[in-house]
C-alpha positions as CSV (number, residue, x, y, z in Angstrom):
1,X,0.8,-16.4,4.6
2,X,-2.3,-18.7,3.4
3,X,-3.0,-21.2,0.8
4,X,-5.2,-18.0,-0.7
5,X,-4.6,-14.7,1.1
6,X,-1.3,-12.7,1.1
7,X,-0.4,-9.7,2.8
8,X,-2.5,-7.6,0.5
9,X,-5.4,-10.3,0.5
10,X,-6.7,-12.9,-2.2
11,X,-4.8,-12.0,-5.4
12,X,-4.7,-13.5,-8.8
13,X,-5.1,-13.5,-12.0
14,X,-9.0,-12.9,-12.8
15,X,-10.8,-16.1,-14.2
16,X,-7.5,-18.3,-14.0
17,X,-6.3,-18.2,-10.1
18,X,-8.9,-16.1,-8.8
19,X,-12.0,-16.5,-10.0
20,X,-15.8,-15.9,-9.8
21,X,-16.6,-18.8,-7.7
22,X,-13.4,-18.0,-5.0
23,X,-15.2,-14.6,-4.7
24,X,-18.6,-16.2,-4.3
25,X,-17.5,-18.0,-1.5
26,X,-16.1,-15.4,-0.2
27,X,-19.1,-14.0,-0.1
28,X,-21.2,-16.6,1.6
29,X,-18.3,-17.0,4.4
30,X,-18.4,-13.5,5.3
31,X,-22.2,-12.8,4.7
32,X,-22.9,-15.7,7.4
33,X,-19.7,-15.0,9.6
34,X,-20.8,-11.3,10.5
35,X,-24.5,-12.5,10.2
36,X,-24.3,-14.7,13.0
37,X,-25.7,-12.4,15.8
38,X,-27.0,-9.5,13.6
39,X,-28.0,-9.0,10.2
40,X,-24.4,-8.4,8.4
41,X,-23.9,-4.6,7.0
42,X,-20.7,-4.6,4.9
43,X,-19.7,-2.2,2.5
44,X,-18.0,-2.8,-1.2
45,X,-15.7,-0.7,-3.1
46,X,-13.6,-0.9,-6.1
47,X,-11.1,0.2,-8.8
48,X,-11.3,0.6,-12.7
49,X,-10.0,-3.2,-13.7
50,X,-12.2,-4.6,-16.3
51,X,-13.3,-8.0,-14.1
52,X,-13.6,-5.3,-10.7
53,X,-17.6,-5.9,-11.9
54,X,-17.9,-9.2,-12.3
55,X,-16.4,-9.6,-8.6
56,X,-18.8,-7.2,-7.2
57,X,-21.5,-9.0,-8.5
58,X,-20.3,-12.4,-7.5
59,X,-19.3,-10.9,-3.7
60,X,-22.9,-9.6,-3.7
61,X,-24.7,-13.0,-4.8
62,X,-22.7,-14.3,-2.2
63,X,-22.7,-12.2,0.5
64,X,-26.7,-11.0,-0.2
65,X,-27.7,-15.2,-0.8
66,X,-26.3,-15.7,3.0
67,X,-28.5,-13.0,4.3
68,X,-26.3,-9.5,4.3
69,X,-27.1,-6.2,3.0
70,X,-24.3,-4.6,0.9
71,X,-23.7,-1.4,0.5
72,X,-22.1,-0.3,-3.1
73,X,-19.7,2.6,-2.9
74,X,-18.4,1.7,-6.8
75,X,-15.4,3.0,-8.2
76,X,-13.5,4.0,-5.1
77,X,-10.3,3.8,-3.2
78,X,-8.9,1.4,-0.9
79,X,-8.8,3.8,1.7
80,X,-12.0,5.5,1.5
81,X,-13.5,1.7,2.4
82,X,-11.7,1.3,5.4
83,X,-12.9,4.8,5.7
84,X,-16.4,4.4,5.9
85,X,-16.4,0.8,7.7
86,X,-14.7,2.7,10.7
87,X,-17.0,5.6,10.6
88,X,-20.4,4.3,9.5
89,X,-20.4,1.0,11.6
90,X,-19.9,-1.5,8.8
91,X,-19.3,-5.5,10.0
92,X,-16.9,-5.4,7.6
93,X,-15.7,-4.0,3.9
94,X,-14.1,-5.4,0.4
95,X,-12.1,-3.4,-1.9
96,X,-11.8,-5.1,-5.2
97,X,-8.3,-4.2,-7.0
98,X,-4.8,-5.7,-7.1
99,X,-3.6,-2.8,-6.5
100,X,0.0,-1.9,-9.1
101,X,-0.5,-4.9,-10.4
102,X,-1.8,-5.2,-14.4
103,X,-5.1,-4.6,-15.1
104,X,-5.8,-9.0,-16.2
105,X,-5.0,-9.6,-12.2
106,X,-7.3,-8.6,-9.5
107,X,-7.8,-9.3,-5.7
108,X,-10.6,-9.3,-2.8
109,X,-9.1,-7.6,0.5
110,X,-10.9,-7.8,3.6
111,X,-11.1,-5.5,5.5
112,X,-12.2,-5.2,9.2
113,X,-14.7,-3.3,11.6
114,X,-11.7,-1.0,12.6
115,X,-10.8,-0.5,9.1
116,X,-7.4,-2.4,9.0
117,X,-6.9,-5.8,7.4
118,X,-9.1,-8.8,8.1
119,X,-7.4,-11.0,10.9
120,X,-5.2,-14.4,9.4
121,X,-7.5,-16.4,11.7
122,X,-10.8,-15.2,9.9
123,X,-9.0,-15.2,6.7
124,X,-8.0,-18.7,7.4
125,X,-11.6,-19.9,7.9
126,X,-12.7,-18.4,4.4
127,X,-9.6,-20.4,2.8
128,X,-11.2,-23.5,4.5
129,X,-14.7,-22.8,3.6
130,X,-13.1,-22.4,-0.1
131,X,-11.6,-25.9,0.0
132,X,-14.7,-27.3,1.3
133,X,-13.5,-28.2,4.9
134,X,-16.1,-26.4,6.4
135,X,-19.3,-27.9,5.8
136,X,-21.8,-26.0,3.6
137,X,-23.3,-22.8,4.8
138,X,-27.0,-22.4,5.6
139,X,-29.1,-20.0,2.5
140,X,-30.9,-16.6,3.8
141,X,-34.7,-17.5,3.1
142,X,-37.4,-15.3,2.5
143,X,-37.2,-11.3,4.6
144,X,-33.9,-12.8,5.4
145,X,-31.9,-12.5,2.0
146,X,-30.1,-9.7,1.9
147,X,-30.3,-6.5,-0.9
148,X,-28.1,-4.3,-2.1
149,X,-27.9,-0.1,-1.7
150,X,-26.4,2.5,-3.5
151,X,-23.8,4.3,-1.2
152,X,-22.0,6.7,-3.1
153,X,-22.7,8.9,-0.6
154,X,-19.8,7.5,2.0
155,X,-17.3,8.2,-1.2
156,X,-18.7,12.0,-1.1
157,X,-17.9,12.0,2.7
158,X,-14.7,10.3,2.4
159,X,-13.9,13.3,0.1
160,X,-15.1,15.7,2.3
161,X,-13.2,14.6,4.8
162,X,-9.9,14.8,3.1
163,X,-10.6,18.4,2.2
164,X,-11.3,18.9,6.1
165,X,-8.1,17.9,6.8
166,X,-5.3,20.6,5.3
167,X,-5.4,23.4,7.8
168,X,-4.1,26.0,5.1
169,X,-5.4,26.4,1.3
170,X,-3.3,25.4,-1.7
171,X,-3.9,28.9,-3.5
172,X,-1.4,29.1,-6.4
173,X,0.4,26.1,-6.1
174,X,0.3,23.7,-9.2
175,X,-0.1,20.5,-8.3
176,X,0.7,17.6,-11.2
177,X,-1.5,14.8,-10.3
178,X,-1.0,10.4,-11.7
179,X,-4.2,8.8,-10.8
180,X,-3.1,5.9,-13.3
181,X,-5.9,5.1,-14.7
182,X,-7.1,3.5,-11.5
183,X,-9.5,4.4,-7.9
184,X,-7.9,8.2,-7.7
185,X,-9.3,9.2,-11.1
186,X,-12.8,9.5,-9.1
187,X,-11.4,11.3,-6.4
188,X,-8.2,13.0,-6.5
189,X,-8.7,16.3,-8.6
190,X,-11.8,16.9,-7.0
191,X,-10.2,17.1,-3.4
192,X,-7.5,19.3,-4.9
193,X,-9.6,21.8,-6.9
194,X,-11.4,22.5,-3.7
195,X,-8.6,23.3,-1.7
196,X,-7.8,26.2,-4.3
197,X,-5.0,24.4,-6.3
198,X,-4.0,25.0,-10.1
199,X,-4.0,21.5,-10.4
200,X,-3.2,19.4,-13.7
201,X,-3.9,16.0,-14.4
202,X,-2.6,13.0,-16.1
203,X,-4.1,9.1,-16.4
204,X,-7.5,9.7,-15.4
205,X,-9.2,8.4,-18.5
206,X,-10.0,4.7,-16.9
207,X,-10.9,2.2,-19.7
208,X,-11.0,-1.1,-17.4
209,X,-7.7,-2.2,-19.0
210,X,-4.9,0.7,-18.9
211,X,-5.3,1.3,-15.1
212,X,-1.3,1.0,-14.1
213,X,-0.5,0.9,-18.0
214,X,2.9,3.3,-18.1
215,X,1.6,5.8,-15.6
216,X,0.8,5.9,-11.7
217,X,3.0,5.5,-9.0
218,X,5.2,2.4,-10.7
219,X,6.3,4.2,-13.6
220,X,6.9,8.0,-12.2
221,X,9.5,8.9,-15.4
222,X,5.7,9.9,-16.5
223,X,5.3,12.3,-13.6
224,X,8.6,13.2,-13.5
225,X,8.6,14.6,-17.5
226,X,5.2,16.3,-16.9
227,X,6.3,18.4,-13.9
228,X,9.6,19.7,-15.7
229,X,6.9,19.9,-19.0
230,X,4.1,22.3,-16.8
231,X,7.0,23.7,-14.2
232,X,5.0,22.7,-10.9
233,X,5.5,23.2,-7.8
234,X,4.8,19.9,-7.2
235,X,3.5,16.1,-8.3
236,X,1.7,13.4,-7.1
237,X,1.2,9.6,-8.4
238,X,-0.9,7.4,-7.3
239,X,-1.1,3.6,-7.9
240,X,-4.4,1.9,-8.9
241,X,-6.4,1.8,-5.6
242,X,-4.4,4.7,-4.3
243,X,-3.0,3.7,-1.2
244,X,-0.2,4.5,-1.8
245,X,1.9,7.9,-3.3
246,X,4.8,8.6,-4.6
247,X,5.8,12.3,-4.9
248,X,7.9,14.8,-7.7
249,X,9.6,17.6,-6.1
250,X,10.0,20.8,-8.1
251,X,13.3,20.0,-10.2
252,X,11.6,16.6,-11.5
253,X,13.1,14.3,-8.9
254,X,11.4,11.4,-7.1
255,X,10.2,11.4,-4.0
256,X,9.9,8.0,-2.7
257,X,8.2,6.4,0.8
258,X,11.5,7.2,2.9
259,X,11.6,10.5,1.7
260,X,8.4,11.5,2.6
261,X,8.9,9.7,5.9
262,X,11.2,12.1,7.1
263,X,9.8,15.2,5.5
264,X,6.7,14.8,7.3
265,X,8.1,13.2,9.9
266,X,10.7,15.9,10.8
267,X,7.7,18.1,10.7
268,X,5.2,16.4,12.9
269,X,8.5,16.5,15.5
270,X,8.3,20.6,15.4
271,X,5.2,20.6,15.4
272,X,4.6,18.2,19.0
273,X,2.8,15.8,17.0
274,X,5.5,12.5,16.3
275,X,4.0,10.3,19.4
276,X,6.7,8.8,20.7
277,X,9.5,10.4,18.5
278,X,9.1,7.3,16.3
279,X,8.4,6.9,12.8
280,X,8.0,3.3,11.9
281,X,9.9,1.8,8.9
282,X,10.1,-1.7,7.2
283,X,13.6,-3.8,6.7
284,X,13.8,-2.1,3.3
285,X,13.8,1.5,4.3
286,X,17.3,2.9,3.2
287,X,20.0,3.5,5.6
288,X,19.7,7.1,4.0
289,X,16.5,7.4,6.2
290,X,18.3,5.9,9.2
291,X,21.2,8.3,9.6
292,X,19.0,11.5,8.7
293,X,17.1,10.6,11.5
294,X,19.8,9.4,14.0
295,X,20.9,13.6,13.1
296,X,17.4,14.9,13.6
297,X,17.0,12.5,16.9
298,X,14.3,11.0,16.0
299,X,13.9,7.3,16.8
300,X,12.8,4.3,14.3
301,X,11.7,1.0,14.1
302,X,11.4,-1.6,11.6
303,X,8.7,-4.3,10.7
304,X,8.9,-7.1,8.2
305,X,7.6,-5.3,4.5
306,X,4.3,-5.0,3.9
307,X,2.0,-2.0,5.2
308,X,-0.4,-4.5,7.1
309,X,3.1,-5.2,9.8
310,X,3.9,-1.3,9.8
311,X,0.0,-0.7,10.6
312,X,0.0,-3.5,13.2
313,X,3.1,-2.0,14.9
314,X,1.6,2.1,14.5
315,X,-1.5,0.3,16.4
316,X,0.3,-1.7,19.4
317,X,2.6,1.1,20.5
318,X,0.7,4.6,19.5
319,X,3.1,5.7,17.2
320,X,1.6,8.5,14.3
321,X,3.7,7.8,10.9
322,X,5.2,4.7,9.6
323,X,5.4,3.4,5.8
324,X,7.5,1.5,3.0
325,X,9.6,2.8,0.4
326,X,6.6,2.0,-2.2
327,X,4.9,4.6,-0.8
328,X,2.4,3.0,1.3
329,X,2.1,6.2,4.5
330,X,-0.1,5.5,7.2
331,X,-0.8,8.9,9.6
332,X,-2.8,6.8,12.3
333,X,-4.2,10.1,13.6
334,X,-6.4,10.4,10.0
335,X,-6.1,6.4,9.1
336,X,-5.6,3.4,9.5
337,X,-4.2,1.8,6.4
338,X,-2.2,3.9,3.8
339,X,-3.6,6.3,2.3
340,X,-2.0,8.5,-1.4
341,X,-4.2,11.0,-1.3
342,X,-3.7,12.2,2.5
343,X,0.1,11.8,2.1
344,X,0.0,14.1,-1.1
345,X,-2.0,16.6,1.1
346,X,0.2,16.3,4.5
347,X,3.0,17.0,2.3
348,X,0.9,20.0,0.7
349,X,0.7,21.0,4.3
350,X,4.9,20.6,4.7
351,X,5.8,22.7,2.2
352,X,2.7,25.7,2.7
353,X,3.9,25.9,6.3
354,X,7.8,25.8,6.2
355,X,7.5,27.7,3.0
356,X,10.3,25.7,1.2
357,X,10.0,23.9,-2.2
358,X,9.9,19.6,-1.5
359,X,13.5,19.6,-3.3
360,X,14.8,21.9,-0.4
361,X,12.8,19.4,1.9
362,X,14.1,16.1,1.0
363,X,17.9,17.3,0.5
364,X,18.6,16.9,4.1
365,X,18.4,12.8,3.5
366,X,21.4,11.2,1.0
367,X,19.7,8.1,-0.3
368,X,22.5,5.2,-0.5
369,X,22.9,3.5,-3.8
370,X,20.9,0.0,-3.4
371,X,20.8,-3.0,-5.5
372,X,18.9,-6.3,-4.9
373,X,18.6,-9.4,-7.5
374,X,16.6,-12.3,-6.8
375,X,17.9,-15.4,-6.9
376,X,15.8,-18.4,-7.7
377,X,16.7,-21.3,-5.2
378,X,16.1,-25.1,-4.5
379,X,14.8,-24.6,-0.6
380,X,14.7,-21.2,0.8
381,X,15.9,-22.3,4.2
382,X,18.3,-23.9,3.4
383,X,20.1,-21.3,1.0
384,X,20.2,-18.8,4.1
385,X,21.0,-20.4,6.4
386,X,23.8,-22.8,4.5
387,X,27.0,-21.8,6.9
388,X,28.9,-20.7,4.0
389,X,26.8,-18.3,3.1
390,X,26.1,-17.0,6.4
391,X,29.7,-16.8,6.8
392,X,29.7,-15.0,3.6
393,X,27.1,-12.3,4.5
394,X,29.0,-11.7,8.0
395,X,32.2,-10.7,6.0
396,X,30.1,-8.2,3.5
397,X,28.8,-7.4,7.0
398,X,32.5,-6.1,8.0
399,X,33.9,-4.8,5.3
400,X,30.4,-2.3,5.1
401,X,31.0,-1.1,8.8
402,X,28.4,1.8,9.4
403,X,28.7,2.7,5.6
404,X,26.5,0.3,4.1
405,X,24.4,-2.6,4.9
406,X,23.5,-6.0,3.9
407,X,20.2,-7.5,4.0
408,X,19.2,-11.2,2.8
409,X,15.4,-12.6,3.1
410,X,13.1,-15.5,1.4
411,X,10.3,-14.0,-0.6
412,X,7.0,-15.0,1.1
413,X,5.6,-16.2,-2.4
414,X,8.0,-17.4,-4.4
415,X,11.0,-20.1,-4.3
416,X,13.5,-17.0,-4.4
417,X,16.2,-15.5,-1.7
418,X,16.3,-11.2,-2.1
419,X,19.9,-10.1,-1.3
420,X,20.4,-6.4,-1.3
421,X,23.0,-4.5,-0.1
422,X,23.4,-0.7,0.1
423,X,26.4,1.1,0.4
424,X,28.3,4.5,-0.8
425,X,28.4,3.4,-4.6
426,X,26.4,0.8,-7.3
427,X,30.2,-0.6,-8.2
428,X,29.9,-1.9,-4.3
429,X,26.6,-2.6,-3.9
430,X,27.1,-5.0,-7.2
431,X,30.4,-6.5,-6.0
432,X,29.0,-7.8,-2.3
433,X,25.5,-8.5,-4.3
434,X,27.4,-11.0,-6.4
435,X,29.8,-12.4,-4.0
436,X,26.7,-13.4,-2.2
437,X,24.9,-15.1,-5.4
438,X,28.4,-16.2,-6.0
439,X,28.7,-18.6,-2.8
440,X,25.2,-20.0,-3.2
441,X,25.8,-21.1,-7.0
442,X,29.1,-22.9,-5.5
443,X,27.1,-24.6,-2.8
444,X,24.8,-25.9,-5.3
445,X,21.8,-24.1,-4.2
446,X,20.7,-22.0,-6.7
447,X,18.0,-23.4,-9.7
């Protein structure tokens, strides 16, 4: 993790801790960096926030003053950039959004020539060039200043190319679609009317300050009313640069990351297509997911969280689904970094070719009740691994046996220790959660 980029890139607060001037300089950095050999071609996409244009325009007085040509593909998804960088040859791209976040933060990610998240060693040198360690950066002169172009055309392709991809048409289904407010309001209902779905949509009015506002992906109650409301067959949400998806079955009910893990992931085992047998998972998946696999013999594996450590693990050992709970799917035959709209229309293809409602689908996992509170702590290291509470976890550890599980980490942001543990009922989960917190308020290590 550095001083500026997380997992999900440069995030912040527009105009407070990530402002005009950070994107700027992000800007020069990579205009120069992919302009050493060749004059730099990178590509620029991004969501509905209210300051998404005022970084656009700093990125391109950045990146255009160092000598690039930028490419504009406007209000687009985060996906459909690392589309078209992998596709049309791009140095590099940017997608402006925080993603779920609220629409007063934003964020610059980065991301590379085989459309997957910009190394931590180039991201590290823009974080220097930021603080001024690197000395200042040469100006393009004259031919050599870059310009900008209008590329809406690699959105129109990226949208072709998810309606190349379901195999049947979605001919009376009705489809609910969230685009909250955000990226899939340009895209989604397009790629769903022409695949011959009745399709109905909610939150796709964008106003540059309601994208994630009660609606998307982080508040599906929204979703889950309006398919009971319109009876559909089925219901997407997407969050606001729609990378990720969350799903509504027929009867209303949530269809998380894990779910659709093993509904599509059961399926790409009939059909010859799960390389390796694997689906990839992060720490957080539930042990629901685990056990419905361990039946259905298909293997797992499990990364830190965050979609950039499942993608890097889909890439090193050729495995073809992998995800979070959040709803964050990455299918590395069609992508490489998540994608909402091609998991909503993989499980489209699910439940056309088994011919079973999503509800019948997902039954086959029981979810495990989970709980996990934050505590706020003095010194991360030192609260997990203080030997009381080690001993502490060990005997939640026993007592769980292959019934439950318990799983304590540091946050990578903020001076807090998750504990979670998952077992057959809340009333345990909440008792081993709390004998945990419990310990570390008696050894003095909690704020």
């Amino acid at each position: 993790m550095g001083k500026y980029f997380g997992t999900d890139g440069f995030r912040g607060e527009a105009n407070v801790n990530l402002t005009v001037e950070h994107a700027y300089k992000v800007g020069r950095f990579l205009g120069w960096y992919y302009g050493q050999a060749h004059k730099a071609q990178i590509v620029i996409g991004k969501d509905t926030r209210r300051s998404s244009y005022m970084f656009e325009y700093s990125l391109v007085a950045g990146l255009t003053a160092s000598g690039a040509d930028v490419y504009l593909l406007h209000v687009t998804t985060t996906p459909s950039v690392s589309y078209v960088v992998r596709t049309e040859g791009f140095d590099c791209g940017i997608m402006i959004s925080a993603s779920h976040n609220p629409f007063y933060d934003n964020g610059i990610k980065v991301i590379n020539g085989n459309g997957q998240k910009l190394e931590a060693s180039v991201e590290a040198k823009i974080e220097e060039y930021i603080d001024g360690k690197i000395p200042e950066l040469p100006f393009a002169k004259r031919e050599d200043i870059g310009r900008t172009v209008d590329f809406s055309a690699g959105r129109n392709r990226y949208i072709g190319y998810l309606i190349s991809i379901p195999t049947r048409a979605f001919k009376n289904k009705r489809v609910g679609l969230d685009c909250s407010n955000g990226s899939a309001s340009a895209i989604a209902k397009s790629v769903f009317d022409a695949l011959g779905a009745k399709t109905y949509v909610i939150n796709n009015e964008p106003d540059g300050t309601n994208i994630n506002m009660n609606c998307g992906s982080t508040h599906i109650e929204v979703l889950k009313q309006f398919v009971k409301d319109n009876q559909l067959d089925v219901g997407f949400a997407y969050d606001g640069d729609a990378d990720r998806c969350i799903a509504v079955d027929d009867k209303g009910e949530e269809i998380n990351g894990d779910l659709i893990l093993y509904v599509c992931g059961k399926y790409m085992k009939e059909q010859g297509k799960l390389n390796n047998n694997t689906i990839v998972t992060t720490i957080m998946s539930n042990l629901g997911l685990y056990k419905a696999c361990d039946r259905e013999g298909i293997s797992y594996e499990k990364t830190a969280v965050g979609d950039k450590y499942v993608c890097e693990n889909m890439m090193q050992n050729g495995h073809s689904i992998g995800g979070e709970q959040s709803g964050h799917i990455i299918f590395s035959k069609h992508a490489t970094t998540g994608d909402g709209i091609l998991t909503s229309l993989k499980i489209m293809e699910v439940i056309i070719e088994k011919k079973l409602p999503l509800s019948t689908l997902a039954s086959e996992v029981k979810i495990y009740p989970q709980v996990l509170k934050n505590v706020r702590v003095y010194d991360k290291k030192e609260a997990r691994e203080n030997p009381e509470v080690v001993k502490v976890i060990k005997k939640v550890e026993e007592a769980l046996g292959e019934d439950g599980r318990i799983l304590v980490r540091e946050s990578g942001t903020e001076p807090v220790v998750r504990v979670m543990v998952e077992a057959s009922t809340d009333e345990i989960c909440n008792q081993y959660v709390d004998e945990v917190i419990a310990v570390m308020r008696a050894q003095n290590l909690v704020q």
